[in-house]
N, C-alpha and C positions, 0 to 999 in steps of 0.2 A: 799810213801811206795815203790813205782816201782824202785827210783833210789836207795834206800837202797838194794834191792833184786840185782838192777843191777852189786853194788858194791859189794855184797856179792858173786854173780856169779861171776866178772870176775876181782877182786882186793883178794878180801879174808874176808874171814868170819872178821876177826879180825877190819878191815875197817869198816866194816859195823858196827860192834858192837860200835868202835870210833863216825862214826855219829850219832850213834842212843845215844850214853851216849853225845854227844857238844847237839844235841838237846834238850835232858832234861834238861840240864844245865844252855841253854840258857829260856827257857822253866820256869825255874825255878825263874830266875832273872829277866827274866819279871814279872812273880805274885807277888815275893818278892817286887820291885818297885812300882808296884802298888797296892800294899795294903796299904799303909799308905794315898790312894788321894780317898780310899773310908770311908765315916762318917758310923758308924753303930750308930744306936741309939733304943736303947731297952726300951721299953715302959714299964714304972713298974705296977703289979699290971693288968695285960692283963690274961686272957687266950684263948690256942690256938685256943680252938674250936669257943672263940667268934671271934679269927681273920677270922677263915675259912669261917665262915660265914657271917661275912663284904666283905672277897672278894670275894663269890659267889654272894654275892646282889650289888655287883659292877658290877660283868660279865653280870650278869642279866639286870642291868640296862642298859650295852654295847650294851649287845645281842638286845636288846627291841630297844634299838636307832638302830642299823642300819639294819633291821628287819622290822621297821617302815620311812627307810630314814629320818629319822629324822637329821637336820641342822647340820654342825658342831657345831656352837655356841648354839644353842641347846643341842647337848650331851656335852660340857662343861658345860654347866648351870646346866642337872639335876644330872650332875657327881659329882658336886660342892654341890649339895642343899644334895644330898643321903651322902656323907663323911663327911658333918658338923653336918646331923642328926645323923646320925647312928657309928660314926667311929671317934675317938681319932686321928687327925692329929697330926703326930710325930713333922712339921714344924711349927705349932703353927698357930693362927687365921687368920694372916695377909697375908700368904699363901693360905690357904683357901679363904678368899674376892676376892685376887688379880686372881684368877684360873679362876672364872666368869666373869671377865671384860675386857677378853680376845677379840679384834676384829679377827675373821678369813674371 
């Protein structure tokens, strides 16, 4: 922001307004790029409030591990056992098993 002001001080308004429009632009084609290397995948048949409340009894269950120093491979394990109980894995089962078998 400082060198936009600087340039608007002592180049001209007009400069300034050029950088700040290349910046959005570039700005712009960066997210346009990267949107196609992210998967959305929308779970049918959810509702929201039941999400919210999956991911508060996740946070809870974060909180609670490191609250109690609990292991890392510990809060992998009960982070694993709480999303296969509780929670619709988007990535399917085999992700889920593989989450807990994690050495740290």
């Amino acid at each position: 922001m400082t060198l936009v002001v600087w340039i608007q001080a002592k180049v001209g308004w007009d400069w300034g307004f050029r950088v700040c429009a290349v910046g959005i632009l570039l700005g712009t084609l960066v997210f346009a790029a990267g949107v196609p290397k992210y998967w959305i995948q929308v779970i049918g048949g959810t509702n929201p409030i039941t999400e919210i409340i999956q991911v508060s009894g996740l946070l809870y269950v974060y909180i609670y591990c490191v609250y109690f120093h609990v292991e890392k491979s510990n809060i992998s394990y009960l982070i694993t056992a709480f999303t296969a109980r509780y929670m619709l894995h988007p990535f399917g089962a085999e992700t889920i098993n593989s989450l807990g078998s994690t050495k740290d």
